[in-house]
GUVOKOL-151415 format. One record per residue (C-alpha): residue number from 0; residue in one letter; chain; x negated, y negated, z negated. Coordinates in Angstrom, 2 decimals. Example, Ala and Ser with C-alpha at 12.3 -4.5 7.8 and 13.67 -1.06 7.14 Angstrom:
! GUVOKOL-151415
+------+------+-------+---------+---------+---------+
| resi | resn | chain |       X |       Y |       Z |
+------+------+-------+---------+---------+---------+
|    0 |    A |     A |  -12.30 |    4.50 |   -7.80 |
|    1 |    S |     A |  -13.67 |    1.06 |   -7.14 |
+------+------+-------+---------+---------+---------+
! end
This chain:
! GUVOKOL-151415
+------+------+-------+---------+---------+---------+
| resi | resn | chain |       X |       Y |       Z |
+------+------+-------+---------+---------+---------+
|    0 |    X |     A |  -33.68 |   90.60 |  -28.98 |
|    1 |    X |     A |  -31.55 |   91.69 |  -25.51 |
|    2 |    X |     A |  -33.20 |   90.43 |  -22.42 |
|    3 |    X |     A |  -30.89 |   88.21 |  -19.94 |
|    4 |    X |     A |  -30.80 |   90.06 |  -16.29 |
|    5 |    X |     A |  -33.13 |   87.69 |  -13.99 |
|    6 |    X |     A |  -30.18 |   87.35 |  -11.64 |
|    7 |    X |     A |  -28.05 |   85.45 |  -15.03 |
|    8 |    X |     A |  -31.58 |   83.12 |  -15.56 |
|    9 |    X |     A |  -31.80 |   82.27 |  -12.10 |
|   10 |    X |     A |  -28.10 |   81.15 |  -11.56 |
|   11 |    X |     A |  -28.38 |   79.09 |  -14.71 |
|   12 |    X |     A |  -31.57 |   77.65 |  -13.96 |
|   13 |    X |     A |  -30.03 |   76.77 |  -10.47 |
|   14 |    X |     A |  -27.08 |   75.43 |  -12.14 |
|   15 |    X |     A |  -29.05 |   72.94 |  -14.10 |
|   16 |    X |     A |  -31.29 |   71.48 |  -11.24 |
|   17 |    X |     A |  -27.63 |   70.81 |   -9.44 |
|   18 |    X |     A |  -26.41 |   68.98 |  -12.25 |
|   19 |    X |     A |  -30.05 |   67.15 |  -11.85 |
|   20 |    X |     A |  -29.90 |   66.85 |   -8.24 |
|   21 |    X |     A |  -28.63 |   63.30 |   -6.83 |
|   22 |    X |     A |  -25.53 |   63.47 |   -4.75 |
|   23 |    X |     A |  -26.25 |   63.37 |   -1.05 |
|   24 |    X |     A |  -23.66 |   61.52 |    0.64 |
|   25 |    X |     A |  -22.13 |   63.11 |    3.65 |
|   26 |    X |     A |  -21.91 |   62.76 |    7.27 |
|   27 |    X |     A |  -18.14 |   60.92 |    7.19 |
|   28 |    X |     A |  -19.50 |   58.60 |    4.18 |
|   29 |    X |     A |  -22.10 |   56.88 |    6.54 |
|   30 |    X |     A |  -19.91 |   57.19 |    9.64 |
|   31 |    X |     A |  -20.37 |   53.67 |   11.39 |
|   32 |    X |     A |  -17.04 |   51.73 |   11.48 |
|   33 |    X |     A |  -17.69 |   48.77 |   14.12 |
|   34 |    X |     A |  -16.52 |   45.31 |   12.86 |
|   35 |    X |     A |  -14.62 |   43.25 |   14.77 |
|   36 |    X |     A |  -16.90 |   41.56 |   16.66 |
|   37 |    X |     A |  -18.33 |   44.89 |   17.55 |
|   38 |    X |     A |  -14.72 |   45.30 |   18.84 |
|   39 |    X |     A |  -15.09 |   42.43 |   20.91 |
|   40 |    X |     A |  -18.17 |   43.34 |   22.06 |
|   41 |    X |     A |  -17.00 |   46.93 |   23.47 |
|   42 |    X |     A |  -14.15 |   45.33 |   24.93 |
|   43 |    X |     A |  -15.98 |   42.70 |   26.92 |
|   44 |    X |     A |  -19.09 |   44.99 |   28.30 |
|   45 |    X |     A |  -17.81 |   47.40 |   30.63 |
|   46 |    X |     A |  -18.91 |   51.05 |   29.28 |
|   47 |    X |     A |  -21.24 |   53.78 |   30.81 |
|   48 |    X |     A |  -21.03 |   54.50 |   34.58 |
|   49 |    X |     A |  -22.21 |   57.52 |   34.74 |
|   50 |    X |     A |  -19.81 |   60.64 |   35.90 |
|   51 |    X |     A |  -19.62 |   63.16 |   33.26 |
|   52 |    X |     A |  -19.25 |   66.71 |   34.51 |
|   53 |    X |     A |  -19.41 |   70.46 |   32.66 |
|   54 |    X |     A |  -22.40 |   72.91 |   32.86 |
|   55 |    X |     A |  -24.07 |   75.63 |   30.42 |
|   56 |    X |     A |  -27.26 |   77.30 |   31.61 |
|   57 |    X |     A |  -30.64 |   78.48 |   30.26 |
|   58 |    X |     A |  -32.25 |   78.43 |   33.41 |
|   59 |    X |     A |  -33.11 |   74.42 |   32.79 |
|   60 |    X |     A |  -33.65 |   72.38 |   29.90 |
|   61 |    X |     A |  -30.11 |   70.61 |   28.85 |
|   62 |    X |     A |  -30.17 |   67.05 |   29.59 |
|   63 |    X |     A |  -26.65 |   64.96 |   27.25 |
|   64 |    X |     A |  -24.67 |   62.03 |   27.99 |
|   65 |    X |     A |  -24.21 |   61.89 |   23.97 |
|   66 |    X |     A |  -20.94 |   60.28 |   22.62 |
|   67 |    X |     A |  -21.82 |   60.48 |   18.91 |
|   68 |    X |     A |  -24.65 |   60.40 |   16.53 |
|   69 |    X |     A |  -23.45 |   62.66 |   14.22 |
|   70 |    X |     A |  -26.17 |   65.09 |   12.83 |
|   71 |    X |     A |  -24.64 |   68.18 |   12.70 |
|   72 |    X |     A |  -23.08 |   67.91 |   16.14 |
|   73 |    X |     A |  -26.98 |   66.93 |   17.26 |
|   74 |    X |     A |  -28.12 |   69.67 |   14.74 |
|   75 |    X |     A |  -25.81 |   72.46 |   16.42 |
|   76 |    X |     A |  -27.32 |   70.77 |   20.47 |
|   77 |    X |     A |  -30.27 |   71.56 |   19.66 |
|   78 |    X |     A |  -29.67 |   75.08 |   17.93 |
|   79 |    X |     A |  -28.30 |   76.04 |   21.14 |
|   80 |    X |     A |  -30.99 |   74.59 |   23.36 |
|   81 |    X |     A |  -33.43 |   77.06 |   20.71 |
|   82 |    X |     A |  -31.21 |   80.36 |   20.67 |
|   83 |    X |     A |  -31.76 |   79.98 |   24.73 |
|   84 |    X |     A |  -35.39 |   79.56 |   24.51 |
|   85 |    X |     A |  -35.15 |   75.89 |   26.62 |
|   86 |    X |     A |  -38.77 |   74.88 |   27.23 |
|   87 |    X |     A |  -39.44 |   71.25 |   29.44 |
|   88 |    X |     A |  -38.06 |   68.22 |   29.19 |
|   89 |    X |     A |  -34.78 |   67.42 |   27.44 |
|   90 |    X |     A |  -33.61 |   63.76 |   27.91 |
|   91 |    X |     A |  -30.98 |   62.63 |   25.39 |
|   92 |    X |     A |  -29.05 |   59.58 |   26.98 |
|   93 |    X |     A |  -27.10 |   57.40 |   24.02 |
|   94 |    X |     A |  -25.90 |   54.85 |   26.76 |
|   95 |    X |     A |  -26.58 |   51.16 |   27.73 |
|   96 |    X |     A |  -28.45 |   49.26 |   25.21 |
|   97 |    X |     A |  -26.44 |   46.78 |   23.00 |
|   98 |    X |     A |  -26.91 |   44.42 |   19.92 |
|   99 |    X |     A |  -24.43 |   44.09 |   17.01 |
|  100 |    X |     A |  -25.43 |   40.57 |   15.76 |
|  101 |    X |     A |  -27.92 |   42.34 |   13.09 |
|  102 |    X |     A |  -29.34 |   45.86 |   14.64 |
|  103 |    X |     A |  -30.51 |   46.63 |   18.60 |
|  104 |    X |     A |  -29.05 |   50.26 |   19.60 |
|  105 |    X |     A |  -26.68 |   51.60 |   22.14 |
|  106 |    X |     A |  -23.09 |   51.40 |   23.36 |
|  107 |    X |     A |  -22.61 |   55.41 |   23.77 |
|  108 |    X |     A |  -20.24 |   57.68 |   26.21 |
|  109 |    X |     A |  -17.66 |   57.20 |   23.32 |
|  110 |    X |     A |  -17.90 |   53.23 |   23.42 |
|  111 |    X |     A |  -19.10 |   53.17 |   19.88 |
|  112 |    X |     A |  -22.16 |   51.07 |   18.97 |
|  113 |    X |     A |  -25.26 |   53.11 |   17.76 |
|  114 |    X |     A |  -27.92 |   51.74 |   15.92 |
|  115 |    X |     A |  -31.32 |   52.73 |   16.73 |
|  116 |    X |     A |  -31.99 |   54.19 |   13.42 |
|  117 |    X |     A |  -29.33 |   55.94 |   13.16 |
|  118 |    X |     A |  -30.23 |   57.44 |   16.79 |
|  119 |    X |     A |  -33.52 |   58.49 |   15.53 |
|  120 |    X |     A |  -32.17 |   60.43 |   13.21 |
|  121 |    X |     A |  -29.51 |   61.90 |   15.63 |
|  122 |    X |     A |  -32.48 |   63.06 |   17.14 |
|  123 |    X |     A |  -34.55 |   64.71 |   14.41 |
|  124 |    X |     A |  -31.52 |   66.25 |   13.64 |
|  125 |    X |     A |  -31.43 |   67.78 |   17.45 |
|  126 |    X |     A |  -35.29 |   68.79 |   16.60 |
|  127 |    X |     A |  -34.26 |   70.20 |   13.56 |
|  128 |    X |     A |  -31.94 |   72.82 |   15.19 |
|  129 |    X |     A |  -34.24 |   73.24 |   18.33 |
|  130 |    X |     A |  -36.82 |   74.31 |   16.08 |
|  131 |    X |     A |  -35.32 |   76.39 |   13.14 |
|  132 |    X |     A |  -32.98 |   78.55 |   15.99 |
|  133 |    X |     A |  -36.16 |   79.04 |   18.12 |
|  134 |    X |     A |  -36.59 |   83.34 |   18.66 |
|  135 |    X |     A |  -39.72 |   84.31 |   16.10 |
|  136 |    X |     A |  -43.05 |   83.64 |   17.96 |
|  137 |    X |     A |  -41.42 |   81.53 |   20.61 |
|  138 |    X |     A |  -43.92 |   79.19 |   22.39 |
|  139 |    X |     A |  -41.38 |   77.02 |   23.92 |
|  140 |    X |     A |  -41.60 |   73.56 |   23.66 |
|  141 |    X |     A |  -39.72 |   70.61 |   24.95 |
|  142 |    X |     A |  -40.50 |   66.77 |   25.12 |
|  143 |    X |     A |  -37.58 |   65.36 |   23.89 |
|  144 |    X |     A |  -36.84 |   61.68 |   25.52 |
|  145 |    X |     A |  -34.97 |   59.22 |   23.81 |
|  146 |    X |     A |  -32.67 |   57.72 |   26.58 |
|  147 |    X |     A |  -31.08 |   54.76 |   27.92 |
|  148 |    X |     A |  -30.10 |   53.15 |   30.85 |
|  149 |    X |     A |  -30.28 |   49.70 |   32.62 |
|  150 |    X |     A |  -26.65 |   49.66 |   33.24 |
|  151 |    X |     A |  -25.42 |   45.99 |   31.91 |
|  152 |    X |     A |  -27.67 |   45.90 |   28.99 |
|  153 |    X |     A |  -25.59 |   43.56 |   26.24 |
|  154 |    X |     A |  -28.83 |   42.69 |   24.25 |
|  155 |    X |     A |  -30.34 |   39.20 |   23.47 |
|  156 |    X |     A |  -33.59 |   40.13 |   24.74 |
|  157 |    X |     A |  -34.28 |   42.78 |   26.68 |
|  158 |    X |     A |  -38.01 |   42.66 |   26.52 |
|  159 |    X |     A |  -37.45 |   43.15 |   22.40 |
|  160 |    X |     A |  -35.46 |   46.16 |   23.22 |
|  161 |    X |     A |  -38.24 |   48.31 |   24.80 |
|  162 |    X |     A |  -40.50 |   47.06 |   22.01 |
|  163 |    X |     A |  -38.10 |   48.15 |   19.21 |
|  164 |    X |     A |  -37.34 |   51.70 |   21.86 |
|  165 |    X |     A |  -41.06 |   52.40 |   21.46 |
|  166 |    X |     A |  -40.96 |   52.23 |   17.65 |
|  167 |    X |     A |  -38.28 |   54.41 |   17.29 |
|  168 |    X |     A |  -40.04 |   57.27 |   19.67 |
|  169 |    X |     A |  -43.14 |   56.53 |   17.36 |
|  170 |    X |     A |  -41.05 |   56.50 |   14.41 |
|  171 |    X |     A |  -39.71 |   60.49 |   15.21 |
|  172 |    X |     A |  -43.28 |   61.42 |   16.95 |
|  173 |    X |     A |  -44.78 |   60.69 |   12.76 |
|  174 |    X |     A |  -41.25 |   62.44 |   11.43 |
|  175 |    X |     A |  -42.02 |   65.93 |   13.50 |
|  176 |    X |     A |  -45.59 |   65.91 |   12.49 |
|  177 |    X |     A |  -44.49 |   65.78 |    8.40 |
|  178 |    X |     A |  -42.16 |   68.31 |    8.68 |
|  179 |    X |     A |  -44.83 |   70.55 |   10.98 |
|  180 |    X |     A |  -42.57 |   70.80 |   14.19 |
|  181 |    X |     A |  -44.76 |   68.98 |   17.00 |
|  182 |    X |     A |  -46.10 |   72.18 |   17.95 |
|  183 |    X |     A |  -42.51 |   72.78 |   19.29 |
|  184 |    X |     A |  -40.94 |   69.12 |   20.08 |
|  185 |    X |     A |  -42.71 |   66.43 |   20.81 |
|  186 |    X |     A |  -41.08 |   62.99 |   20.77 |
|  187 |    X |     A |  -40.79 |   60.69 |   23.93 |
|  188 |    X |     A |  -38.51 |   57.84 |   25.63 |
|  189 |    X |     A |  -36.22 |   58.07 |   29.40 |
|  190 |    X |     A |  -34.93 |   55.20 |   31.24 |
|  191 |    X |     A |  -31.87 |   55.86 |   34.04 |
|  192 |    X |     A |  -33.07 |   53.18 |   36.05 |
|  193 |    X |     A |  -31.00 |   52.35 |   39.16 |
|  194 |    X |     A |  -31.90 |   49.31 |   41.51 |
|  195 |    X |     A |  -27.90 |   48.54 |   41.83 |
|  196 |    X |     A |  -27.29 |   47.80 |   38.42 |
|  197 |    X |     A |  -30.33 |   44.95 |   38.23 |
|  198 |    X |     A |  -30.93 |   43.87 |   42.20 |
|  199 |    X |     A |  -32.85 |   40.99 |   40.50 |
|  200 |    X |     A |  -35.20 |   43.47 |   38.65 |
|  201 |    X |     A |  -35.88 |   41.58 |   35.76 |
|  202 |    X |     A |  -33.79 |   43.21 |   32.60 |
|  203 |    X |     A |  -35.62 |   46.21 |   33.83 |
|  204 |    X |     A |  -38.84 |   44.92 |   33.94 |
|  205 |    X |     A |  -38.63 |   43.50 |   30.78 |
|  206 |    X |     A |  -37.64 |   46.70 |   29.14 |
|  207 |    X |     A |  -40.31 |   48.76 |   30.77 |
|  208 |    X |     A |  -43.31 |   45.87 |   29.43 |
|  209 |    X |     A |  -41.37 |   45.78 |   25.91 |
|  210 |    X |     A |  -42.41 |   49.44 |   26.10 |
|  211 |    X |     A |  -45.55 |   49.38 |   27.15 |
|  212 |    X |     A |  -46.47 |   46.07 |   24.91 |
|  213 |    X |     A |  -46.44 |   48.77 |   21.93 |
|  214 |    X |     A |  -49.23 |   51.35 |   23.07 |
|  215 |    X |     A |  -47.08 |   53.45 |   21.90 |
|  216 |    X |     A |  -48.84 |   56.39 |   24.03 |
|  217 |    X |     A |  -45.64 |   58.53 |   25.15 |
|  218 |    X |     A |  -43.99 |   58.64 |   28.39 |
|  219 |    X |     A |  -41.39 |   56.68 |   29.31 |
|  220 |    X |     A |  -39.35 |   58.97 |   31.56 |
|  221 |    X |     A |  -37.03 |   57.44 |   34.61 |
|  222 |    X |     A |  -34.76 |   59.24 |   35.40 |
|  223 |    X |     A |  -32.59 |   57.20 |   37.91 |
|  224 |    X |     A |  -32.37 |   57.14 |   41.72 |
|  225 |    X |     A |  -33.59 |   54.50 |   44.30 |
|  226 |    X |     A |  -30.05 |   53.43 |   45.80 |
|  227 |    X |     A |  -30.84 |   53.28 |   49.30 |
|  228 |    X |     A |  -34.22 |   53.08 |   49.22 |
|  229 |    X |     A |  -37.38 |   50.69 |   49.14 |
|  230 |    X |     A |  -35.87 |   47.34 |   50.09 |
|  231 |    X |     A |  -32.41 |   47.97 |   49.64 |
|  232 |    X |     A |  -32.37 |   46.26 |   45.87 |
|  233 |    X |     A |  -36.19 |   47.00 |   44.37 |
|  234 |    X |     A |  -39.31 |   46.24 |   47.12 |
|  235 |    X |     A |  -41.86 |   48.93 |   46.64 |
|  236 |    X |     A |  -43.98 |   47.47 |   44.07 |
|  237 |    X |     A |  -40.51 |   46.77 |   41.92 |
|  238 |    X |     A |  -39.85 |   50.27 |   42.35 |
|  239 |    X |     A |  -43.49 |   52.32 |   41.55 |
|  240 |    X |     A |  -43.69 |   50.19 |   38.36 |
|  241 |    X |     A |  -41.22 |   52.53 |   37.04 |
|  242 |    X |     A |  -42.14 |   55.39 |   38.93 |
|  243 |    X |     A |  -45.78 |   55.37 |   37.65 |
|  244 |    X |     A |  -47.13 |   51.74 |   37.75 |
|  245 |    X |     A |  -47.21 |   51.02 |   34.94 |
|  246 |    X |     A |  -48.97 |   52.51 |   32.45 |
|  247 |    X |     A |  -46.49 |   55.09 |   30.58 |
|  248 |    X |     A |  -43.99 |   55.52 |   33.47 |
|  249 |    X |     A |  -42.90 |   59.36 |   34.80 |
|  250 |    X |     A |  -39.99 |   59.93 |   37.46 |
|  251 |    X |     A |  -37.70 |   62.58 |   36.85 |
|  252 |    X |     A |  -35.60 |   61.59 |   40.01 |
|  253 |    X |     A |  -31.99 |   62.28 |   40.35 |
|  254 |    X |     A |  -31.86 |   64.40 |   43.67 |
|  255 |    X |     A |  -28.71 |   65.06 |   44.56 |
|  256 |    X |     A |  -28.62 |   65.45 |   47.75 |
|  257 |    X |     A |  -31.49 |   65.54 |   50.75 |
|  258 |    X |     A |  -30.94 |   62.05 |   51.55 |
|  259 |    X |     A |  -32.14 |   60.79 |   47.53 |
|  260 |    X |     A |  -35.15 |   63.14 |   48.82 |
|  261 |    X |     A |  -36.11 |   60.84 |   51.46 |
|  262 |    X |     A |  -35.91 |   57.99 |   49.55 |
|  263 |    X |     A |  -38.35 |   59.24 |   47.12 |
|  264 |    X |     A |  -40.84 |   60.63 |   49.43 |
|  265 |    X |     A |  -40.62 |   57.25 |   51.10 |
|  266 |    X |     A |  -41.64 |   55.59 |   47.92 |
|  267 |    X |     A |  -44.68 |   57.85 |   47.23 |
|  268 |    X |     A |  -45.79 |   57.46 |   50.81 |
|  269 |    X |     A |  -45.70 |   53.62 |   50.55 |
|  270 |    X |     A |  -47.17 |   54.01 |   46.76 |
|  271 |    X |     A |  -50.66 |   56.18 |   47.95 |
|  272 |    X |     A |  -50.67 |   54.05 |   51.12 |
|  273 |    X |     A |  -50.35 |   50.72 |   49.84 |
|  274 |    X |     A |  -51.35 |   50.98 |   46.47 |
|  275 |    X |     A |  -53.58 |   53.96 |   46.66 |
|  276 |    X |     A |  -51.83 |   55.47 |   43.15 |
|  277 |    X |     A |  -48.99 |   58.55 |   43.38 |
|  278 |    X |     A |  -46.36 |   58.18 |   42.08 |
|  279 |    X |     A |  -45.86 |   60.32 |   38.77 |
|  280 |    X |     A |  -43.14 |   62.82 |   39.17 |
|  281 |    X |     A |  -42.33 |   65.02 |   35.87 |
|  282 |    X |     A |  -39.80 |   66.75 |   37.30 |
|  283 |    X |     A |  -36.17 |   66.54 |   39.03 |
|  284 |    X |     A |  -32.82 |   65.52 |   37.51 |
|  285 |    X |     A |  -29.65 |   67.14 |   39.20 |
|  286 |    X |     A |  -25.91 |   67.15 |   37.85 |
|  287 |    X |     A |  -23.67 |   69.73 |   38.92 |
|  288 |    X |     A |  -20.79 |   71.61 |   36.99 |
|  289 |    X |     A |  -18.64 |   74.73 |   38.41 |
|  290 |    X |     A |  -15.86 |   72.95 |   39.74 |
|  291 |    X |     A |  -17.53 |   70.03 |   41.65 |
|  292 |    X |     A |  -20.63 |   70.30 |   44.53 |
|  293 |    X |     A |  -21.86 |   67.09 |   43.54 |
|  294 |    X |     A |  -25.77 |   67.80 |   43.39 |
|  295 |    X |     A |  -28.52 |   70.06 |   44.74 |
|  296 |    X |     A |  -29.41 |   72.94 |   42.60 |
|  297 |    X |     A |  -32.60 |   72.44 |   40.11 |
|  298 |    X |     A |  -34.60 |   74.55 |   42.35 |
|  299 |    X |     A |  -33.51 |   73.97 |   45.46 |
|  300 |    X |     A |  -33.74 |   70.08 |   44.55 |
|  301 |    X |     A |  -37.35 |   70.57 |   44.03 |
|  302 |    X |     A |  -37.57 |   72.35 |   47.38 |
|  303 |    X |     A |  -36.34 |   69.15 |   49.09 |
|  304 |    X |     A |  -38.19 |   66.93 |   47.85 |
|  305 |    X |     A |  -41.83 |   69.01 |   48.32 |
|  306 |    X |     A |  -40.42 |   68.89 |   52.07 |
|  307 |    X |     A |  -40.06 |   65.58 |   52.59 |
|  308 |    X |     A |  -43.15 |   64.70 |   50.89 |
|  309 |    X |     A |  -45.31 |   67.27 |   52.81 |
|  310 |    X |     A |  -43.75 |   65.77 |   56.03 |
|  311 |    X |     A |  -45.24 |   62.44 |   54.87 |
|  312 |    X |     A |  -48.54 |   63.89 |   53.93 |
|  313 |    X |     A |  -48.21 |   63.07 |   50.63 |
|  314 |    X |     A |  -47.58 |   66.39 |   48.80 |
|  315 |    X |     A |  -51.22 |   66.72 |   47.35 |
|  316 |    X |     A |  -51.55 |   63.41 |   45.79 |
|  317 |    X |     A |  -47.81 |   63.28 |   44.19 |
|  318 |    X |     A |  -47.14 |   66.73 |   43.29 |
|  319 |    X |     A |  -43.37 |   67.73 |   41.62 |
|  320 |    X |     A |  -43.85 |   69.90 |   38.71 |
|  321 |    X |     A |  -41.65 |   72.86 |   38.80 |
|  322 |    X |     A |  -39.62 |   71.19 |   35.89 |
|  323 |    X |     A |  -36.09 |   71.14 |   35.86 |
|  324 |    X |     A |  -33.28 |   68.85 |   34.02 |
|  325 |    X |     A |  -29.65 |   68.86 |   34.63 |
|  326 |    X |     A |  -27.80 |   66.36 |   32.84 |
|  327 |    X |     A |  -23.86 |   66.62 |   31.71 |
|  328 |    X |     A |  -21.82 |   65.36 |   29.02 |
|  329 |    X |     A |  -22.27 |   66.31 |   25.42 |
|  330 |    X |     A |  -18.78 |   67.86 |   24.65 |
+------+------+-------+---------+---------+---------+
! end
């Protein structure tokens, strides 16, 4: 009897286990079509703030004003942020939070509502790519922060919405362990908290304990600016809670220019004099694109800031990690 070629018996055999093989249903067939009250919602909440501005460069981790949750778009982010070798922080900001009637998530850059499910898996799917378009032997490794913002936050309870937030950064921490990629990403949460958008303090605060009700033992990144200043919205205790208070809060400051360096040397001078803690900087956020002198460069924001503090005498006991995040829009 004539032997078939193994080539033949392995494309049969694979032709079988495909007829087997459930159909997986595809990224349009789950696309998230708002209802009408959604509608209504994204009409009445005014959208995302933030400027959006252009920049590629490996010589800082990627921050993303995302406008979709789309996994291969998040798949292909995160691909590119391994082929460069991006090791540090990346912060993935999905916009203000929201509430559909039935799920808390996120109003994003698009003005589309995002459910926090579906954001977690937006983001395994940026892990995903990070870690399978890593160079062979690479030891990089990036935190990868979940973000939001306190900008107008259109949820019933904002208190429930950190506590649901820390699930979710749980929730991916357990996902990258099971499919062995923790030793490259590691799962964690960012807040772009700005005194101007909640003077009263409150929406914030309750976020930040909703959080840290959950023990859910990551960092909660902020990554937002001071606005003038101690006293100018947030008093100084308002504004170390979320600077390293409490108990899972980093600062990533924006520093833009020398003057957002004052106003965070001024804070950690206040925080080791008055409440004899630092305060617990990660790192520096900037924002600048080609066409637009908006922001300090990563580097030379770090520079600033080191100044200030050592003309405070605070450098020692609140020292800036030479970490660096710049932050742009996701097209």
């Amino acid at each position: 009897m004539k032997r078939f070629p193994l080539v033949l018996v392995a494309a049969a055999l694979a032709l079988v286990f495909a007829a087997q093989a459930p159909a997986q249903p595809t990224t349009e067939s789950i696309a998230i079509r708002p209802y009408s009250w959604v509608k209504t919602l994204l009409r009445t909440h005014t959208r995302n703030p933030k400027p959006i501005h252009e920049l590629r460069t490996t010589r800082t981790s990627m921050s993303l004003y995302e406008h979709t949750t789309k996994q291969w778009v998040l798949r292909r982010q995160g691909c590119a942020a391994g082929r460069d070798n991006l090791n540090g922080i990346v912060i993935l900001d999905f916009g203000k939070l929201a509430y559909n009637g039935h799920t808390y998530g996120t109003i994003l850059f698009s003005g589309r509502f995002a459910g926090n499910r579906r954001i977690t898996k937006a983001m395994l799917a940026y892990a995903v790519g990070y870690h399978r378009c890593l160079p062979e032997g690479s030891l990089a490794r990036i935190s990868l922060a979940r973000g939001t913002s306190n900008y107008d936050p259109a949820v019933p309870s904002a208190y429930k919405a950190g506590r649901k937030w820390a699930r979710e950064v749980s929730t991916l921490a357990h996902m990258l362990y099971f499919r062995n990629m923790d030793g490259h990403v590691w799962s964690a949460a960012a807040d772009d908290a700005e005194p101007a958008w909640d003077p009263a303090f409150r929406r914030t605060r309750d976020f930040f304990l909703g959080y840290r009700h959950t023990n859910v033992g990551r960092p909660l990144y902020n990554y937002g600016s001071l606005d003038g200043g101690v006293g100018s919205h947030w008093n100084a205790r308002q504004a170390f809670f979320v600077a390293g208070g409490m108990k899972y809060a980093r600062a990533i400051p924006e520093i833009y220019n020398p003057a957002m360096a004052e106003q965070w040397a001024e804070l950690a001078h206040i925080a080791v004099q008055r409440f004899h803690r630092p305060v617990r900087f990660a790192g520096v956020m900037t924002q600048i694109s080609p066409g637009c002198r908006c922001s300090l460069r990563p580097a030379v924001a770090r520079r600033v800031l080191l100044r200030e503090l050592g003309k405070r005498s605070v450098k020692r006991r609140s020292w800036v990690p030479g970490v660096f995040l710049n932050i742009r829009s996701a097209f």
